[in-house]
TORVEXZA-412822 format. One line per field, with one value per atom (N, C-alpha, C): chain; atom name; x, y, z. Coordinates in steps of 0.1 Angstrom, whole numbers, always signed. Layout:
// residues N
ch: A  ...
at: CA  ...
east: X  ...
north: Y  ...
up: Z  ...
// end
This chain:
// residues 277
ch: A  A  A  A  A  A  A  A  A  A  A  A  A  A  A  A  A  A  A  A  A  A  A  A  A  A  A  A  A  A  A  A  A  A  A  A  A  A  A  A  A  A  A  A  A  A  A  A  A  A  A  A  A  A  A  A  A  A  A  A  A  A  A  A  A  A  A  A  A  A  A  A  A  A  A  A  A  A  A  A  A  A  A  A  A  A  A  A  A  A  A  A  A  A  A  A  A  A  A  A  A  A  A  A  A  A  A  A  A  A  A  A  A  A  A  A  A  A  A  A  A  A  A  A  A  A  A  A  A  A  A  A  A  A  A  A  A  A  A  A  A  A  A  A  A  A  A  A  A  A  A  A  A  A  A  A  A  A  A  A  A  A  A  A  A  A  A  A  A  A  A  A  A  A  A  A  A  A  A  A  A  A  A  A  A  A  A  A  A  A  A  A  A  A  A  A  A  A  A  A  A  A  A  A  A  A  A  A  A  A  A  A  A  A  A  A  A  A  A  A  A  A  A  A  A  A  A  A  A  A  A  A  A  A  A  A  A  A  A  A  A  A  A  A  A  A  A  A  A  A  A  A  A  A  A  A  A  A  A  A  A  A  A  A  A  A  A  A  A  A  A  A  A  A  A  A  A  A  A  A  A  A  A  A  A  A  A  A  A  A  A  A  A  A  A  A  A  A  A  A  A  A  A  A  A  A  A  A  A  A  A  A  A  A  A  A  A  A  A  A  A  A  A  A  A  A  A  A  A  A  A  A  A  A  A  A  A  A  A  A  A  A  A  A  A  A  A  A  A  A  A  A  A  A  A  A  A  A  A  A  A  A  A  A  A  A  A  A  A  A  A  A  A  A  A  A  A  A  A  A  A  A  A  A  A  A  A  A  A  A  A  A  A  A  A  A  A  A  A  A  A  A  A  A  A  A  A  A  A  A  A  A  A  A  A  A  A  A  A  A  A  A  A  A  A  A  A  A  A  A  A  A  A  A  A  A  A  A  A  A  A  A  A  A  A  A  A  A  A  A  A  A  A  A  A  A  A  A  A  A  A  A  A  A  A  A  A  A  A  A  A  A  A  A  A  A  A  A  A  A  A  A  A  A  A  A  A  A  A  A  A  A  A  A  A  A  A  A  A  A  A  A  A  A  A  A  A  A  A  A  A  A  A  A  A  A  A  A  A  A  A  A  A  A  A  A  A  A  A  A  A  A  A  A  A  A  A  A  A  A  A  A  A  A  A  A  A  A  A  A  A  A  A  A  A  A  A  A  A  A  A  A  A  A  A  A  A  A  A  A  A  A  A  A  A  A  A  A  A  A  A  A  A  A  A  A  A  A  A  A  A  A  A  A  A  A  A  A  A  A  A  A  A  A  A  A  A  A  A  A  A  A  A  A  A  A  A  A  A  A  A  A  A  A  A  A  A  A  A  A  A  A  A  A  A  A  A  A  A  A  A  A  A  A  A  A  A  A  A  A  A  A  A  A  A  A  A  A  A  A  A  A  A  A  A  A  A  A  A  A  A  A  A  A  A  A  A  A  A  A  A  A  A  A  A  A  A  A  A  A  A  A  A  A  A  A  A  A  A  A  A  A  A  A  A  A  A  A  A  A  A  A  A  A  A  A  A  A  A  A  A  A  A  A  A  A  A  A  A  A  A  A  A  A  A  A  A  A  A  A  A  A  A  A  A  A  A  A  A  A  A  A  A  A  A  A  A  A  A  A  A  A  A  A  A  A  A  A  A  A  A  A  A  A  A  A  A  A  A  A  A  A  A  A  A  A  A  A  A  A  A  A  A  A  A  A  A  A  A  A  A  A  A  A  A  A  A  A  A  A  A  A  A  A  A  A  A  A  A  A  A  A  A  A  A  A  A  A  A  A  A
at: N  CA  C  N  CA  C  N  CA  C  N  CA  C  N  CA  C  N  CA  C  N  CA  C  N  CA  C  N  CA  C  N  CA  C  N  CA  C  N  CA  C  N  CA  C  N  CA  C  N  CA  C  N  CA  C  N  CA  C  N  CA  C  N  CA  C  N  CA  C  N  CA  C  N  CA  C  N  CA  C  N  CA  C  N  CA  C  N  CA  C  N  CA  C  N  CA  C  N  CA  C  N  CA  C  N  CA  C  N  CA  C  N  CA  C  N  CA  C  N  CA  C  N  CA  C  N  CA  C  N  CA  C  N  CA  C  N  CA  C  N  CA  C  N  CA  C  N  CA  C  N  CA  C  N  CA  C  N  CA  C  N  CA  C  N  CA  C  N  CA  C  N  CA  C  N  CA  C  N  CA  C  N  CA  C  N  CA  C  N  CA  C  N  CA  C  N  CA  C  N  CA  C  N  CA  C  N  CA  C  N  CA  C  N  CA  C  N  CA  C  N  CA  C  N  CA  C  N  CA  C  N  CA  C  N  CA  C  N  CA  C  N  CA  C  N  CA  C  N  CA  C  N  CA  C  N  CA  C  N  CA  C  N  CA  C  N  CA  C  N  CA  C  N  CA  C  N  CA  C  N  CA  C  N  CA  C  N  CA  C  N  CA  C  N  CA  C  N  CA  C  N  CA  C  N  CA  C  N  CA  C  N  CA  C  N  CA  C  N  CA  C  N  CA  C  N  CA  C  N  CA  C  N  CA  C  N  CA  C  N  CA  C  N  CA  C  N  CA  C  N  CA  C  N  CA  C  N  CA  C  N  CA  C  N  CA  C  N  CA  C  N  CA  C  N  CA  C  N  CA  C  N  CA  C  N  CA  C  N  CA  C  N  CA  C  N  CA  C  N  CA  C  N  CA  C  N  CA  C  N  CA  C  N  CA  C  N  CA  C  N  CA  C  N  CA  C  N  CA  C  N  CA  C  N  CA  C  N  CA  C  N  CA  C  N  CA  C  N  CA  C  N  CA  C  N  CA  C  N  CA  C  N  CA  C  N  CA  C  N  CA  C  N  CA  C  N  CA  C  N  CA  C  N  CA  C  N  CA  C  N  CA  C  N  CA  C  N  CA  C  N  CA  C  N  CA  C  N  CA  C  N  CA  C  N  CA  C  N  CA  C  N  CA  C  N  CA  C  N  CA  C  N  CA  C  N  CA  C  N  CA  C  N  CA  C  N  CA  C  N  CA  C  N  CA  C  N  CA  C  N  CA  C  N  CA  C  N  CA  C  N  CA  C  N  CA  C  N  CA  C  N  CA  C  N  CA  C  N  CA  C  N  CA  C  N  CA  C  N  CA  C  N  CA  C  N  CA  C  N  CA  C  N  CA  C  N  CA  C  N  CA  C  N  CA  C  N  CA  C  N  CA  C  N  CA  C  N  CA  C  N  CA  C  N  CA  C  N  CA  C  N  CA  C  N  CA  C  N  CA  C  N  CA  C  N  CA  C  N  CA  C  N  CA  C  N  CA  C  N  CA  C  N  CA  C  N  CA  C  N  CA  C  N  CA  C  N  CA  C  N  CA  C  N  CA  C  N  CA  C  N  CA  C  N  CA  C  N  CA  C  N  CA  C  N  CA  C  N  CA  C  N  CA  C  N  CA  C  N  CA  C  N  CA  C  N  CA  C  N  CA  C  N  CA  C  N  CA  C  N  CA  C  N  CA  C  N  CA  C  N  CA  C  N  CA  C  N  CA  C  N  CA  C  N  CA  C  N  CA  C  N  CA  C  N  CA  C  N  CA  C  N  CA  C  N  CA  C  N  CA  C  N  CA  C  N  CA  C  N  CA  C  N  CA  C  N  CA  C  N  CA  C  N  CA  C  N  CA  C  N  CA  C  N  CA  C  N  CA  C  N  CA  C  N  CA  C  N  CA  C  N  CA  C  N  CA  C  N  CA  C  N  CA  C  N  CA  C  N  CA  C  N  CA  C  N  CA  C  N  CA  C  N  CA  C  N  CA  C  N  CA  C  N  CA  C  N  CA  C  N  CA  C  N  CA  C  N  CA  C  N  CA  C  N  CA  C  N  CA  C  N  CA  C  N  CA  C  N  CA  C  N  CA  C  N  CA  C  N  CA  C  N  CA  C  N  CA  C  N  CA  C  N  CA  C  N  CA  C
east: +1018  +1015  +1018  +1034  +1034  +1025  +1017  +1012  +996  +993  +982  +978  +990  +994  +993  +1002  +1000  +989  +978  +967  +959  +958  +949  +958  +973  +974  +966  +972  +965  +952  +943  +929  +919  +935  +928  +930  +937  +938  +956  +966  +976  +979  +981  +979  +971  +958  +952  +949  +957  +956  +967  +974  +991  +982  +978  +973  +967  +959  +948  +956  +966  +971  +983  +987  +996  +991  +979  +968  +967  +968  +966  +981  +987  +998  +999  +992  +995  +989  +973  +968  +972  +977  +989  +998  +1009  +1017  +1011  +1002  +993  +984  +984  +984  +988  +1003  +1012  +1013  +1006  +1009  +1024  +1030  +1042  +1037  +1048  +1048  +1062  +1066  +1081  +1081  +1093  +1098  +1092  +1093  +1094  +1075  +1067  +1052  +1049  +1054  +1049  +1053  +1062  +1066  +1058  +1050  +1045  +1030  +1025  +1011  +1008  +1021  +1021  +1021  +1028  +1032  +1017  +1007  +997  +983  +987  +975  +975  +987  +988  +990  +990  +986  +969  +964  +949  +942  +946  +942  +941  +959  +957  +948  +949  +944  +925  +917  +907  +904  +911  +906  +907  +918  +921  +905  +899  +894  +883  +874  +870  +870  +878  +880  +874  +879  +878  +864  +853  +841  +835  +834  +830  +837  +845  +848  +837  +836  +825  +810  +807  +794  +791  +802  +801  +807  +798  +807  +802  +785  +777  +783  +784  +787  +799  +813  +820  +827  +816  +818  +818  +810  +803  +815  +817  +827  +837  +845  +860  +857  +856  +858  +874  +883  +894  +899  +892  +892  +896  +901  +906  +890  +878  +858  +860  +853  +847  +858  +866  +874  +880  +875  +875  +890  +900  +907  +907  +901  +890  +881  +876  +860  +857  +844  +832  +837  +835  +838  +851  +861  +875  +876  +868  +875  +861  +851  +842  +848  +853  +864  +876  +883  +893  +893  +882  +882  +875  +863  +863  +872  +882  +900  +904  +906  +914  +906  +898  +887  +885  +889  +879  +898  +910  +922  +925  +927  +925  +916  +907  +897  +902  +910  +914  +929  +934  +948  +946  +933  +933  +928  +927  +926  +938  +950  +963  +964  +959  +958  +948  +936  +931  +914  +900  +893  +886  +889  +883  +889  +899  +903  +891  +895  +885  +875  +867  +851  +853  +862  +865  +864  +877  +880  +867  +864  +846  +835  +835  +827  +826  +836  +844  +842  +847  +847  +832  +824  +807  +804  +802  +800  +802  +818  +819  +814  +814  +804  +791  +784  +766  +768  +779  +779  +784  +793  +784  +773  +767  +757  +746  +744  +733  +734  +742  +739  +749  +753  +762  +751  +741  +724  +721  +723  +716  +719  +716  +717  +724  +735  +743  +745  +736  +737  +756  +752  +765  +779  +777  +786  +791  +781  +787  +791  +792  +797  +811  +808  +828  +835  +831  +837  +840  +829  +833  +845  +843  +850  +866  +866  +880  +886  +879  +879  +886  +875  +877  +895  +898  +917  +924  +919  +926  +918  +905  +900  +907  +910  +915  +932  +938  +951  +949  +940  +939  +934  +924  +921  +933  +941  +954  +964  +962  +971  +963  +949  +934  +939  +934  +938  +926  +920  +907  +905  +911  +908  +914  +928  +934  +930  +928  +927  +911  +902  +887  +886  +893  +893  +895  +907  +913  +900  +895  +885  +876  +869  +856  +859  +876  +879  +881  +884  +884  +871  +861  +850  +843  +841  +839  +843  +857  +864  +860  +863  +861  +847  +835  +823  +817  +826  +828  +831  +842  +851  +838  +836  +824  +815  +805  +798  +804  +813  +824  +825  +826  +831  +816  +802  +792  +789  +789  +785  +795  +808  +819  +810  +807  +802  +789  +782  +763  +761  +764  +760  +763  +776  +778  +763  +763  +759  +741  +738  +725  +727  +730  +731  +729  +738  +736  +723  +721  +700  +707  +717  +721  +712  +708  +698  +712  +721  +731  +726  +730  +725  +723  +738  +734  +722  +719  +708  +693  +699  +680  +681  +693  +685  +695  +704  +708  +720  +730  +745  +744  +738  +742  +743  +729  +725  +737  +739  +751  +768  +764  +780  +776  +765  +765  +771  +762  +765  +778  +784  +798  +807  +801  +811  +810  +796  +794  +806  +802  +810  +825  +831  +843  +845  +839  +840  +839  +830  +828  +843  +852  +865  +872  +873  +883  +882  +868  +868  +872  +873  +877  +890  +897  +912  +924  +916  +931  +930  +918  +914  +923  +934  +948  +956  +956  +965  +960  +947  +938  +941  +941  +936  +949  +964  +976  +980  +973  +974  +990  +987  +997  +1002  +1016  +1020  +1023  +1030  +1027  +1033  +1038  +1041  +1029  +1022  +1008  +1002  +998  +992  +993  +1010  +1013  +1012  +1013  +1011  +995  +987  +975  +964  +972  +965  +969  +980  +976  +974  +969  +959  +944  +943  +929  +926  +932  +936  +932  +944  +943  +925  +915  +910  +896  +895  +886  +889  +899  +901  +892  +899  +889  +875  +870  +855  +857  +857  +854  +856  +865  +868  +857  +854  +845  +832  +829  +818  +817  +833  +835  +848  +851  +863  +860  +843  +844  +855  +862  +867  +887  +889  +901  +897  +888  +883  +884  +881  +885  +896  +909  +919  +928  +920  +930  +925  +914  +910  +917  +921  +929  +945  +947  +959  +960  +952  +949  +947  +945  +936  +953  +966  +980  +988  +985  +992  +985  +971  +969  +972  +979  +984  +996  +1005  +1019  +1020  +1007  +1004  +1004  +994  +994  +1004  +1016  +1031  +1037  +1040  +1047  +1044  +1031  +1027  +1030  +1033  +1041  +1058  +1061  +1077  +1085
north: -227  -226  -212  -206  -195  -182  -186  -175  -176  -189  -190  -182  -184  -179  -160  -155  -142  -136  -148  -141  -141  -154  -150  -135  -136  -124  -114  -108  -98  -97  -109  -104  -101  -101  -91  -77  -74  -62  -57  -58  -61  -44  -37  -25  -18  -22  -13  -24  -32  -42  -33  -31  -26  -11  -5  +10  +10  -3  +1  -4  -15  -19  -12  -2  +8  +19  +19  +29  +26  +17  +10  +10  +12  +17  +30  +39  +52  +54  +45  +45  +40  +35  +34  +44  +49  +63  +75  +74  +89  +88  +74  +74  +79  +76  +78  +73  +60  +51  +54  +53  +49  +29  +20  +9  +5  -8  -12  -17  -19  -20  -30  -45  -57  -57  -53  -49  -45  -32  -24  -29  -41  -45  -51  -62  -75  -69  -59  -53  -46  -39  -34  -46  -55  -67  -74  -75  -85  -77  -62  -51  -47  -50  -50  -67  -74  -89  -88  -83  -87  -75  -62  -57  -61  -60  -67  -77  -89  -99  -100  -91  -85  -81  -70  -62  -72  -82  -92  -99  -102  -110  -106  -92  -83  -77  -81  -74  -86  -100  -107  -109  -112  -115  -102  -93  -83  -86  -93  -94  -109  -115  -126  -121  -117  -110  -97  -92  -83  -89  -100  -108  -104  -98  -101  -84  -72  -61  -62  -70  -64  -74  -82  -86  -74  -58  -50  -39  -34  -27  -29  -40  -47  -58  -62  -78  -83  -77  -84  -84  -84  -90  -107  -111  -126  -133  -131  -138  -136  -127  -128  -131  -128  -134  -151  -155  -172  -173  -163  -168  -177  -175  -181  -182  -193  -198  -187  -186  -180  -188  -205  -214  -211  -208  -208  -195  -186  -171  -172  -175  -178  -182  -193  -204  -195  -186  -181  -165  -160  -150  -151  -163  -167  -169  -177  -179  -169  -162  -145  -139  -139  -136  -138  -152  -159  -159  -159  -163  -148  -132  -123  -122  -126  -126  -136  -146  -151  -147  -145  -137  -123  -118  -102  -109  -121  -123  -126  -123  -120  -109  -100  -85  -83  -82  -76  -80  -81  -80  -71  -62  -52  -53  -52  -55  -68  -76  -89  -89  -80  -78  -66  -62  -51  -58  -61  -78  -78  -86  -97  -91  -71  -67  -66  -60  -57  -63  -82  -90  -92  -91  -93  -82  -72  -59  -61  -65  -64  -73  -89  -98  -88  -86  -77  -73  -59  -49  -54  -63  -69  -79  -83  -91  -87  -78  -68  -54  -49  -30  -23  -29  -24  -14  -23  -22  -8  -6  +6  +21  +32  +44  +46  +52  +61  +48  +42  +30  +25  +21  +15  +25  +33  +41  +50  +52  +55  +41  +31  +16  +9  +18  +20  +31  +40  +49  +44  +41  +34  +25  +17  +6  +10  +18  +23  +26  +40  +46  +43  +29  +22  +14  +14  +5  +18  +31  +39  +34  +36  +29  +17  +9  -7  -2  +1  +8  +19  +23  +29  +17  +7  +0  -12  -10  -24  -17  -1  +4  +8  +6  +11  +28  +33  +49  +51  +66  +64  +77  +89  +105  +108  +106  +112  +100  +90  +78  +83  +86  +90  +97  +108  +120  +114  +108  +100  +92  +88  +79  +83  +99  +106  +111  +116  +125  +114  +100  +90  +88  +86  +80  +89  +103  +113  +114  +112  +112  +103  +93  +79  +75  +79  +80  +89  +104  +113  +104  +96  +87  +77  +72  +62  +64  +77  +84  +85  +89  +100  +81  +73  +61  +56  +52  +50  +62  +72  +82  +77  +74  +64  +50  +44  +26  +30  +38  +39  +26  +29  +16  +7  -2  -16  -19  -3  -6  -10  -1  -5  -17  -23  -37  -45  -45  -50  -51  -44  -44  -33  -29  -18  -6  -4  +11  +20  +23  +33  +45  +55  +71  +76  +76  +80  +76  +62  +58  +62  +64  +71  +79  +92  +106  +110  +110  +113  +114  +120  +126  +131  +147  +159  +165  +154  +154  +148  +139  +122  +133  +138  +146  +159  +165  +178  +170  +158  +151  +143  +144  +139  +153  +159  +173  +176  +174  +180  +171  +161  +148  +151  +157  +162  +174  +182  +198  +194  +185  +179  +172  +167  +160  +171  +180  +192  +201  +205  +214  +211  +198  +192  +186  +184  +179  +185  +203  +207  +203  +197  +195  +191  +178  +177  +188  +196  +207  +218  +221  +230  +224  +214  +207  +203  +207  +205  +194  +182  +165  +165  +175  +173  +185  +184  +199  +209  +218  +223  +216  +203  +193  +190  +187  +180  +191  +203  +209  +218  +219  +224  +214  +200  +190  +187  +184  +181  +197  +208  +218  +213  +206  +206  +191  +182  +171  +176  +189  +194  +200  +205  +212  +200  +190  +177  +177  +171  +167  +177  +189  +199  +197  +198  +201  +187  +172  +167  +159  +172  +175  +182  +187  +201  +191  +185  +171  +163  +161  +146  +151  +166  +170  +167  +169  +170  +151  +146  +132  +125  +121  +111  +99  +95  +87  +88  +100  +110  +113  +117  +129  +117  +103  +92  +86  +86  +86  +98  +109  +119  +122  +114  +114  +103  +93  +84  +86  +97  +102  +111  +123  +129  +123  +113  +103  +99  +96  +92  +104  +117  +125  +130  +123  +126  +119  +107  +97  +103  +106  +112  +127  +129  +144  +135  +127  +124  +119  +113  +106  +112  +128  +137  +142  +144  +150  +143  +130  +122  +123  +127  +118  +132
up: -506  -492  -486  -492  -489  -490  -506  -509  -503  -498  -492  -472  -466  -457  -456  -470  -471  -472  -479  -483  -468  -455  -445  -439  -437  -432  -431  -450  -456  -451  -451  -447  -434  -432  -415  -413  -425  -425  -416  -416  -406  -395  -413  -410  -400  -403  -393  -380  -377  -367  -360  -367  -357  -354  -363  -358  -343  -342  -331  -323  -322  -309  -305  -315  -311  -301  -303  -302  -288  -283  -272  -263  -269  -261  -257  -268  -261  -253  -253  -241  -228  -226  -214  -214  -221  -225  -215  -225  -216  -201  -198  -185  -173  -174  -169  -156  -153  -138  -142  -129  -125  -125  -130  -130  -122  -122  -126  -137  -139  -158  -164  -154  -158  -162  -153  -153  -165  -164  -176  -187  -192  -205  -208  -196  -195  -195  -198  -194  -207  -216  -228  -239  -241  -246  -249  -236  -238  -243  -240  -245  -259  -262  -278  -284  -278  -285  -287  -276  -274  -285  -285  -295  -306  -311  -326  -329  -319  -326  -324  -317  -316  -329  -331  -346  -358  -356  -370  -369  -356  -358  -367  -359  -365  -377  -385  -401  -404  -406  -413  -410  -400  -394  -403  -406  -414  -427  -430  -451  -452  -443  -438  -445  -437  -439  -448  -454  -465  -479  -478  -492  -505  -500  -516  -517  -506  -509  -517  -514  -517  -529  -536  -548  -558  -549  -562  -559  -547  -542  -544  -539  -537  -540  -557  -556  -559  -554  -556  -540  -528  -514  -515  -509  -507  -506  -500  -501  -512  -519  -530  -546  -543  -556  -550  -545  -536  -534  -530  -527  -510  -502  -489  -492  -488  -487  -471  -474  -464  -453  -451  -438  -431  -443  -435  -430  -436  -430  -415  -415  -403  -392  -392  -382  -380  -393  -387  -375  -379  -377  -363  -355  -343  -333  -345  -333  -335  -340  -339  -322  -325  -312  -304  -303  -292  -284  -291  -284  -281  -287  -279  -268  -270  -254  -241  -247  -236  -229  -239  -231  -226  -228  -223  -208  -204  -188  -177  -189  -180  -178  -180  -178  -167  -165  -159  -157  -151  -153  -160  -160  -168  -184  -189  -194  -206  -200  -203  -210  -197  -200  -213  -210  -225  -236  -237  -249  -255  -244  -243  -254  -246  -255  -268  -269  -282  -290  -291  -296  -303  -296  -295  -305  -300  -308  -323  -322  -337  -349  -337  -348  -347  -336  -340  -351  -350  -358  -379  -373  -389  -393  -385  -391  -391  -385  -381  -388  -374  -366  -378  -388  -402  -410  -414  -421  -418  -403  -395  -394  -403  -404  -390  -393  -379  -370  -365  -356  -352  -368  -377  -373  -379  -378  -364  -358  -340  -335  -339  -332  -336  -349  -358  -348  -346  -335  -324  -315  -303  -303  -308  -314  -315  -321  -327  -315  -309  -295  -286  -280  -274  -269  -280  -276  -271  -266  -258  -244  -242  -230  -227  -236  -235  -224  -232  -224  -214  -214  -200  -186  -192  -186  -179  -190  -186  -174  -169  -161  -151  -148  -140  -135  -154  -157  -167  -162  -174  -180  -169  -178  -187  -192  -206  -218  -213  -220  -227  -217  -217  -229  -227  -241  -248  -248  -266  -273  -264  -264  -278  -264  -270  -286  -287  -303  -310  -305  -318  -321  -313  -315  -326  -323  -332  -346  -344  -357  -368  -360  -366  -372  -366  -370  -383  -386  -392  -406  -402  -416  -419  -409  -416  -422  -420  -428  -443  -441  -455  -464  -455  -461  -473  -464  -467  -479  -483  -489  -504  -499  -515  -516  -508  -508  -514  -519  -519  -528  -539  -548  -545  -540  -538  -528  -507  -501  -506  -516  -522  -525  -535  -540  -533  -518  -507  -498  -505  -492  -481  -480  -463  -466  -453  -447  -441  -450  -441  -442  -439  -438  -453  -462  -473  -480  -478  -486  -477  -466  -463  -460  -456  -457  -466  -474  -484  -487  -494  -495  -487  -492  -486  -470  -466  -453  -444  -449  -444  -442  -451  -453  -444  -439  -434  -421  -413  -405  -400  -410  -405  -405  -411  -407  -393  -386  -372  -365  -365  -356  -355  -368  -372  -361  -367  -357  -343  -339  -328  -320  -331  -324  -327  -339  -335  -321  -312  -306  -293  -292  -276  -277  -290  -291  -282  -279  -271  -254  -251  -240  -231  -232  -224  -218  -230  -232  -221  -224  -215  -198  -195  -187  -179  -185  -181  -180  -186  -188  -200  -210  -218  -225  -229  -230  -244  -250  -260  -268  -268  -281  -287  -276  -280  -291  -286  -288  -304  -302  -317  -331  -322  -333  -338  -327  -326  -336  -336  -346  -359  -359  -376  -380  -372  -374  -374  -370  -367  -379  -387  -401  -409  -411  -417  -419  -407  -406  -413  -409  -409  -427  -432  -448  -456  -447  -448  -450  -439  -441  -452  -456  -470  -486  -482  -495  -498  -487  -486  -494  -500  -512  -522  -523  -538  -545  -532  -533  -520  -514  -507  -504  -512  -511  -509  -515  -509  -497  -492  -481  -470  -468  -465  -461  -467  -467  -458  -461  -457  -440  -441  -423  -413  -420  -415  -414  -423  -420  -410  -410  -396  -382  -384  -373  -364  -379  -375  -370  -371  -367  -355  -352  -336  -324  -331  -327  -324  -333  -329  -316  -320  -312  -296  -293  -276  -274  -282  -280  -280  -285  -280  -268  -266  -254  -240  -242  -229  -228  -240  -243  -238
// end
């Protein structure tokens, strides 16, 4: 029973469930409403329940519908090596979703309709909008993005939050590219129309490098803008480094070059936390 329990955990992915709804705190952080204490615990608390359990829902609803890919890719995922049946991770991964969308209505309307979208999106985006050259991949960005909007939205705060927004979304889409360019063969097997498979590697990778350069050029933007101060800014250059190097990998170790964007991605995270603290 124990080891059956570890395995639904595991398959939401936990890790990057705590990233995003961390993420969502700083989106609040960098707000900087004045609150009272008892508020702002009670507003942080339910913005990172509703995140995590959003994205849980969303990983598993995508290992759902990427079962036949990632028998070829990842068949030691909890679908395709049967440690879950298809039914049970379907059912589970609706209550992950469907119960973050209802407690994001202790928070706020906006909030909600966020949730709401979110939730939607991400079933589309795998049953569908995955298939879809770039489509796919600017909807992983938003997506990501987005749980700083979410925390700006839980304190009704939207400009520093906004940025965070725009350089994840960038970034994040950059990785998805770099990601699709390692997946080609499983994603072929699969029947997916992602970028590498219809306009190429080289093309896929020229294009995630823009998206990249695209989130390094506006990163100091806080800083510029007096939102945040030279914490931010001395930390946030060598996430920009991190990330640029990462472009230049992703030619020759798509799948390094991957990893090491996700690490950059944490030290931009530590960069807007300094920039408040």
């Amino acid at each position: 029973m124990r080891a059956r329990i570890c395995t639904f955990v595991a398959e939401t992915r936990p890790l990057n469930c705590l990233m995003a709804a961390f993420a969502a705190l700083i989106g609040i952080l960098v707000s900087r409403v004045p609150f009272a204490a008892a508020e702002s615990v009670r507003v942080a608390i339910l913005a990172f329940v509703v995140v995590f359990l959003v994205t849980a829902g969303g990983n598993v609803i995508n290992d759902y519908f990427d079962f036949a890919i990632d028998r070829v890719n990842r068949p030691d995922r909890a679908i395709p090596s049967g440690r879950i049946t298809r039914q049970a991770a379907l059912l589970y991964a609706l209550a992950l979703s469907l119960l973050g969308v209802a407690i994001s209505l202790f928070i706020n309307p906006a909030c909600f309709v966020l949730a709401a979208l979110n939730a939607t999106l991400l079933i589309l985006y795998s049953w569908r909008l995955k298939q879809s050259a770039l489509i796919g991949n600017l909807l992983v960005g938003y997506l990501t993005g987005s749980v700083f909007l979410f925390g700006g939205a839980a304190v009704s705060a939207i400009f520093i939050p906004g940025v965070l927004f725009v350089s994840a979304m960038l970034a994040i889409t950059s990785r998805e590219i770099v990601k699709d360019v390692e997946d080609l063969v499983g994603d072929k097997a699969g029947g997916a129309t992602t970028l590498p498979i219809r306009c190429g590697v080289a093309l896929s990778l020229v294009v995630a490098a823009l998206f990249m350069l695209a989130a390094v050029v506006i990163s100091p933007l806080p800083f510029v803008l007096g939102a945040l101060g030279s914490a931010y800014l001395g930390i946030v250059i060598i996430a920009d480094v991190i990330l640029l190097c990462s472009s230049a990998l992703a030619w020759s170790a798509p799948a390094r070059a991957s990893e090491f964007i996700k690490y950059g991605m944490l030290v931009v995270l530590v960069a807007y936390l300094a920039g408040v603290l």
